[in-house]
C-alpha positions as CSV (number, residue, x, y, z in Angstrom):
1,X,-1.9,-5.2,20.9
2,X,0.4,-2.6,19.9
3,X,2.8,-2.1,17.0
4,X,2.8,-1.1,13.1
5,X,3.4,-4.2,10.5
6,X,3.9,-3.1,7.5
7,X,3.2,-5.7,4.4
8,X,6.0,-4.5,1.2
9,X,5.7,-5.7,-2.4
10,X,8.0,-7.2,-4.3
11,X,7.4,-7.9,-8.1
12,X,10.0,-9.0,-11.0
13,X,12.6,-8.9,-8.0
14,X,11.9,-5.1,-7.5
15,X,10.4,-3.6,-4.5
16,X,7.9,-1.6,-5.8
17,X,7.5,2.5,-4.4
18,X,4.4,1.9,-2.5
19,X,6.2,-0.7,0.2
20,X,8.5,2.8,1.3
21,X,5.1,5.1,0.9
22,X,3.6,2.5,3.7
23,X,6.5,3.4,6.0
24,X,5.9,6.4,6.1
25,X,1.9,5.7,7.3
26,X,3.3,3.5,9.5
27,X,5.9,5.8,11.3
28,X,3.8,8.4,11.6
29,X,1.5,6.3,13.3
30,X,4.2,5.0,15.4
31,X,5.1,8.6,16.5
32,X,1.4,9.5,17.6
33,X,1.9,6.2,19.8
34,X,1.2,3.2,18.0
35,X,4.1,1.6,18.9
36,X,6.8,0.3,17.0
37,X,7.2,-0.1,13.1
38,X,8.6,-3.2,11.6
39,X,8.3,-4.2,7.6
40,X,7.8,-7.4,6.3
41,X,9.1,-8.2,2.6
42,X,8.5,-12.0,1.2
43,X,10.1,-12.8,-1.8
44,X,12.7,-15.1,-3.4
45,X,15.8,-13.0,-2.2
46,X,14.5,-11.1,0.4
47,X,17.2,-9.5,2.3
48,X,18.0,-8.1,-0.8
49,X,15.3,-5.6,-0.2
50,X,15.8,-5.1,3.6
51,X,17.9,-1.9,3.1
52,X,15.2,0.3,1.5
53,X,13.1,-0.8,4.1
54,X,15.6,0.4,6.3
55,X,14.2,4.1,7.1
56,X,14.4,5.9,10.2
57,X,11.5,4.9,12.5
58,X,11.7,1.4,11.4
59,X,12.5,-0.8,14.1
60,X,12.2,-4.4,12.4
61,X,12.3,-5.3,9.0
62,X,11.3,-9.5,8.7
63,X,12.1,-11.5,6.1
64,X,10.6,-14.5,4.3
65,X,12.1,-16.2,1.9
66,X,9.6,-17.5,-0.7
67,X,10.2,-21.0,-2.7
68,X,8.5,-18.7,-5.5
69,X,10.0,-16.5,-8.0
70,X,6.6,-14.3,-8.0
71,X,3.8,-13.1,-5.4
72,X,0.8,-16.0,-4.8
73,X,-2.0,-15.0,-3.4
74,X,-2.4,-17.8,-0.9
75,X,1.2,-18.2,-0.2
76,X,1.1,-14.5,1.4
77,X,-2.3,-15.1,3.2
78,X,-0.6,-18.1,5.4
79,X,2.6,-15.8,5.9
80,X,0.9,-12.8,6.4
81,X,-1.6,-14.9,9.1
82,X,1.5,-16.0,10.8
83,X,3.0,-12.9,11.3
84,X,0.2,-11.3,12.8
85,X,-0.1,-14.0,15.2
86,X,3.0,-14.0,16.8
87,X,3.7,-10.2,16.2
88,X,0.1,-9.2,17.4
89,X,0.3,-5.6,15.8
90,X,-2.5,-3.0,16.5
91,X,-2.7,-2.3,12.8
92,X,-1.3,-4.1,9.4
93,X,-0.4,-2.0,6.5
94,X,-0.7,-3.0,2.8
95,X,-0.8,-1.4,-0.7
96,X,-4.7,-1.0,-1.9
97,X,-3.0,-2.9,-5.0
98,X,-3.9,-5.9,-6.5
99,X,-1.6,-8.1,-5.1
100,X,-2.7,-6.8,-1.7
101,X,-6.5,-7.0,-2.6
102,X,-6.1,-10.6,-3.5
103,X,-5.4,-11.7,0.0
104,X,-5.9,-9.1,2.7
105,X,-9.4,-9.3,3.2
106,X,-9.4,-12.6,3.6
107,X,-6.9,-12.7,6.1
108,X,-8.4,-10.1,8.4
109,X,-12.0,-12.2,7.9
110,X,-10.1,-15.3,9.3
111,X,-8.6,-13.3,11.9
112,X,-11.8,-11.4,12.5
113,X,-9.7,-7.9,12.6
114,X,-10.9,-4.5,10.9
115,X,-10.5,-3.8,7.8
116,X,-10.8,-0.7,5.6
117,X,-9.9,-0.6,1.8
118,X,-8.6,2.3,-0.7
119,X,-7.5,4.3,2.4
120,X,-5.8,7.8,1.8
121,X,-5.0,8.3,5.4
122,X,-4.7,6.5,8.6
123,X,-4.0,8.3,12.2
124,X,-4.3,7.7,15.4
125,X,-7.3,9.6,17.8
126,X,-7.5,8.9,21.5
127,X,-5.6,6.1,20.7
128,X,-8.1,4.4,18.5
129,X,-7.0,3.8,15.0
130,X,-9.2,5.9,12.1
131,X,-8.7,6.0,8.5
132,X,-9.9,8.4,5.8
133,X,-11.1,7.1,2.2
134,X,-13.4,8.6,-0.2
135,X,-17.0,8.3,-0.6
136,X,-19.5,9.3,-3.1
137,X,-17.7,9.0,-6.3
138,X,-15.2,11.1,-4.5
139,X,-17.5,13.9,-3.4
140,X,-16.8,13.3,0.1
141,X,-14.4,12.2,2.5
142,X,-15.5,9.1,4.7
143,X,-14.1,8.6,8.7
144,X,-13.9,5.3,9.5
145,X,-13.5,3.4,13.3
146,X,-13.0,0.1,13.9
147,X,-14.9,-0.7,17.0
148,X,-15.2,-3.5,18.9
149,X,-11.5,-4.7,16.9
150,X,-8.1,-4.4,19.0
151,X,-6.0,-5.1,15.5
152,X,-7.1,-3.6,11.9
153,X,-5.7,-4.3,8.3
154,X,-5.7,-1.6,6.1
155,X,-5.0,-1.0,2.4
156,X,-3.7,2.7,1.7
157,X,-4.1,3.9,-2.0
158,X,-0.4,4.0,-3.7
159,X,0.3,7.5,-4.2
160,X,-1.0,8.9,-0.9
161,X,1.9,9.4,1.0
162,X,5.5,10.2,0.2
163,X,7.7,7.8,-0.4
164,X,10.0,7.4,3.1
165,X,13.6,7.3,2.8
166,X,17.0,7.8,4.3
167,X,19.3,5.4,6.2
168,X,17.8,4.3,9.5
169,X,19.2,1.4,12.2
170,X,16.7,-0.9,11.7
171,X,17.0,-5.1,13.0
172,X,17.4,-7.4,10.0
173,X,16.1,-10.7,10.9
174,X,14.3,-13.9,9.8
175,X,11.2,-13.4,10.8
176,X,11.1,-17.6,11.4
177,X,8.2,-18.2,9.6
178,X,8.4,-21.3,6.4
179,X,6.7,-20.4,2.9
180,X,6.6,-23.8,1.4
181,X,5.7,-24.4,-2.0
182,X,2.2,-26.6,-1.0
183,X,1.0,-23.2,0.0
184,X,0.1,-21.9,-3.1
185,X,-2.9,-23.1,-5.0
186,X,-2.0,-21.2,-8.7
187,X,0.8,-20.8,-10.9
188,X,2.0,-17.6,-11.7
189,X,2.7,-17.5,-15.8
190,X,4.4,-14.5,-16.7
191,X,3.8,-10.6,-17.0
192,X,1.7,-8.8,-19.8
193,X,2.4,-5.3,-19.6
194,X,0.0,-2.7,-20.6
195,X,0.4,-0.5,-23.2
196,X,0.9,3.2,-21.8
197,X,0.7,6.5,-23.7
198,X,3.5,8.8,-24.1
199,X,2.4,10.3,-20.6
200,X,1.7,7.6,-17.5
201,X,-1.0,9.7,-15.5
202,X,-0.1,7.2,-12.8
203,X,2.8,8.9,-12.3
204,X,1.2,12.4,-12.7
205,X,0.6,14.6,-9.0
206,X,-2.5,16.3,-10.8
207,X,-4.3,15.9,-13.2
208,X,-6.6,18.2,-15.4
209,X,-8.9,16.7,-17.6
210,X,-11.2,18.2,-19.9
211,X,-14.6,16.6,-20.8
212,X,-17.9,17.1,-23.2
213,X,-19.2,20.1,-20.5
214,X,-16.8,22.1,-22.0
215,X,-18.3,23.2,-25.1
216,X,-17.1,26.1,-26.7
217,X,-13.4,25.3,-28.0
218,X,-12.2,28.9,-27.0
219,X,-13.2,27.6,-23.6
220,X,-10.8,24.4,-24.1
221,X,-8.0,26.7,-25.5
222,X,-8.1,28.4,-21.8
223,X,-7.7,25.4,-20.2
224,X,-5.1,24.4,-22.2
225,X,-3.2,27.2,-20.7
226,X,-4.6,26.7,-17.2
227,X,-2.7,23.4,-17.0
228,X,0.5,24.4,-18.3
229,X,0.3,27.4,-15.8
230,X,0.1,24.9,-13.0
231,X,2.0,22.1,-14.2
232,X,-0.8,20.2,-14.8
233,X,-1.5,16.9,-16.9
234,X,-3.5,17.6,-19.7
235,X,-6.3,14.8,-19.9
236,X,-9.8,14.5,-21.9
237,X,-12.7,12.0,-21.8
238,X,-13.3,10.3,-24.8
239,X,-16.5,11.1,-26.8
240,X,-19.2,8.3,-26.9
């Protein structure tokens, strides 16, 4: 087993940030000796996508194409099971997103390989694959090892590493595996989009937020200015 496979997302025919934030997990794995990196995009147009999967460190980028306009669940779990077992990589690499979440664990149950959700980090020591989530609420950070499992699938929270980029000399190919239609067992009926404030925290590196153990409003006036000292999102939890 050796090798990085990294699972991108496509939705509305756009490959969405954390597909390139994966690359970079997966080539610095590769660099502390996991072997090589490729990406594998399924979608209706898929080469269409192969250049910004293109980074330096990539090796492969594998394409799909999918008789579906939109992501299916079940249709991804066949491809997906396929590509691991002709590929054999040490670890697969998806987005903790709910696409992902709606067929990677059942894939690595089938496959009986590791699997670790909601990851923030993933490295290699001694050669054996770790990953690093939170635990607690968040309090602390949890270690986790995969033994007795030569591959692993793991999901890595959007957001936790930097988006990769540049031009690299990566293989375009067809990675030779069919989607066909019968795969799929629902039908995807449009997008509702939720309704966002003026500010997307999503898209905020920090956050500060202010809650009801702040009691004294000259306190919340100084925290006020805290956050626009440090560039920080001003947030507050709603009273009950």
């Amino acid at each position: 087993m050796s090798g990085v496979l990294v699972v991108a997302e496509v939705r509305q025919g756009e490959l969405r940030d954390v597909s390139r934030e994966l690359l970079t997990a997966g080539v610095e794995l590769s660099q502390a000796g996991g072997g090589p990196v490729r990406a594998l995009v399924v979608a209706e147009e898929p080469v269409g996508h192969a250049g910004a999967l293109d980074v330096p460190g990539v090796e492969e980028v594998l394409t799909v194409t999918s008789p579906l306009s939109e992501f299916e669940a079940h249709l991804q779990a066949e491809v997906v099971t396929e590509a691991i077992a002709t590929l054999k990589p040490k670890v697969v690499l998806a987005g903790h997103t709910v696409d992902s979440m709606g067929f990677a664990a059942a894939v690595a149950a089938r496959m009986e390989l590791g699997f670790a959700s909601d990851v923030t980090s993933v490295g290699l020591v001694d050669g054996r694959l770790q990953a690093q989530r939170g635990s607690y609420g968040g309090r602390f950070v949890a270690t986790i090892g995969f033994p007795g499992r030569d591959q692993a699938f793991v999901l890595v929270r959007p957001g936790s590493y930097e988006p990769a980029s540049g031009a690299g000399e990566a293989t375009v190919r067809d990675a030779g595996i069919v989607a066909d239609a019968s795969m799929a067992a629902t039908e995807h009926l449009g997008f509702v989009e939720a309704e966002t404030a003026d500010v997307d925290i999503t898209q905020s590196e920090f956050l500060l937020a202010i809650g009801r153990g702040v009691e004294d409003e000259a306190d919340v006036e100084k925290l006020l200015d805290v956050a626009e000292s440090i560039g920080a999102t001003r947030r507050a939890s709603p009273r009950s």
